[in-house]
C-alpha positions in Angstrom: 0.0 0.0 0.0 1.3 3.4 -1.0 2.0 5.7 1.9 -0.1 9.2 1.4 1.7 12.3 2.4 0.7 14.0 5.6 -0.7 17.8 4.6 -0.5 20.5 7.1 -3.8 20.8 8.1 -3.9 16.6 8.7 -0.9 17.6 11.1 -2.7 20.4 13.1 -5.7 18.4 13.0 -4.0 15.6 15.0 -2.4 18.2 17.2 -6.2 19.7 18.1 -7.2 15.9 18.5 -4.3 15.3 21.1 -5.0 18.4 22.8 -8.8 17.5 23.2 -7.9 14.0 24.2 -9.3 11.9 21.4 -8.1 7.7 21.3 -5.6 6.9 18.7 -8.7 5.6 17.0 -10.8 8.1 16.8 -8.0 10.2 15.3 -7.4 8.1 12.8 -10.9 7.5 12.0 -11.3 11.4 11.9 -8.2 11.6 9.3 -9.1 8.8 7.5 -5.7 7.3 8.4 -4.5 3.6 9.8 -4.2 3.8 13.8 -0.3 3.1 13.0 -0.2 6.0 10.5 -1.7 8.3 13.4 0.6 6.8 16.2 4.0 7.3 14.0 2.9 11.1 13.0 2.2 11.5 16.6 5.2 10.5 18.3 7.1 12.4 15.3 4.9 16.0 16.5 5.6 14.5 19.9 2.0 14.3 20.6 0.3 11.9 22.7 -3.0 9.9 22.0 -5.0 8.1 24.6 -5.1 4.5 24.6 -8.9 3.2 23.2 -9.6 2.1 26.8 -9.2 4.8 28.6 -10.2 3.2 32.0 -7.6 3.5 35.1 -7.3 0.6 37.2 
């Protein structure tokens, strides 16, 4: 599969997603991106996504 660029508005939409504490998977649903996509863009902006379960034990 060919690997799709990331635009700047995709980046400062992941960095408004991180802010407002959306899952890795909703981000990448919202950007219409693979959960692994989102995670490596993330860690390169040094972002940080919630896990999907967000519970604390």
């Amino acid at each position: 599969m060919a690997r799709r660029p990331w635009s700047f508005k995709e980046d400062r939409r992941l960095m408004e997603l991180a802010k407002s504490s959306a899952s890795l998977e909703q981000a990448a649903k919202i950007l219409g991106r693979s959960p692994d996509a989102v995670k490596r863009m993330a860690l390169r902006l040094g972002l940080s996504l919630k896990p999907k379960t967000g519970k604390k034990t």
